[in-house]
C-alpha positions, 0 to 999 in steps of 0.5 A, a space after each residue: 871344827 876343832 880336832 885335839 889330837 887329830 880326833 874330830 867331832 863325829 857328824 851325822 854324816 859319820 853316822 849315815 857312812 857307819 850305818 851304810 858301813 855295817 848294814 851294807 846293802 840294807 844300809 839306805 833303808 835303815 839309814 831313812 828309817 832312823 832319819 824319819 824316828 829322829 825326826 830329821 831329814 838329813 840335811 842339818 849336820 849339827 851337834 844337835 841333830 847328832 845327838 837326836 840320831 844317836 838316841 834313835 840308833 841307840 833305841 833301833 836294832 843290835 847293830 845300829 846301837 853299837 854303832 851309836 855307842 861307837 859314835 858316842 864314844 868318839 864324841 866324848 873322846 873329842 869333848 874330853 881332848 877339847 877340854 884338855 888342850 883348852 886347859 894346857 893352853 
């Protein structure tokens, strides 16, 4: 994967390392309970299944969407550097 400015493209595994990071021992379980409302079970790693966790974190409790606003944040970040670094090509 690209990364413009030493940025990458946050994965779903970045998601499941925020989750355990800010839920600390709670983390497993809450990770598994926002992996069955995306409908996900973990293993595809894609933009897509990303994007599915991110609306299941946005709409789960306070923290777990800050982390999903964090994520989204560091997503378009990496979209606008692409775009960017494409265009001074």
């Amino acid at each position: 994967m690209e990364t413009p400015y030493g940025l990458a493209r946050p994965t779903l595994d970045d998601a499941r390392a925020a989750v355990h990071r800010v839920h600390a021992e709670d983390g497993p379980r809450v990770w598994s309970h926002l992996l069955r409302t995306a409908g996900l079970d973990g293993a595809a790693d894609t933009p897509e299944a990303l994007e599915r966790m991110l609306a299941a974190m946005h709409d789960a409790d306070p923290t777990s969407r800050l982390c999903a606003l964090a994520l989204r944040i560091r997503v378009t970040s990496h979209t606008q550097l692409s775009l960017l670094t494409k265009e001074l090509s």
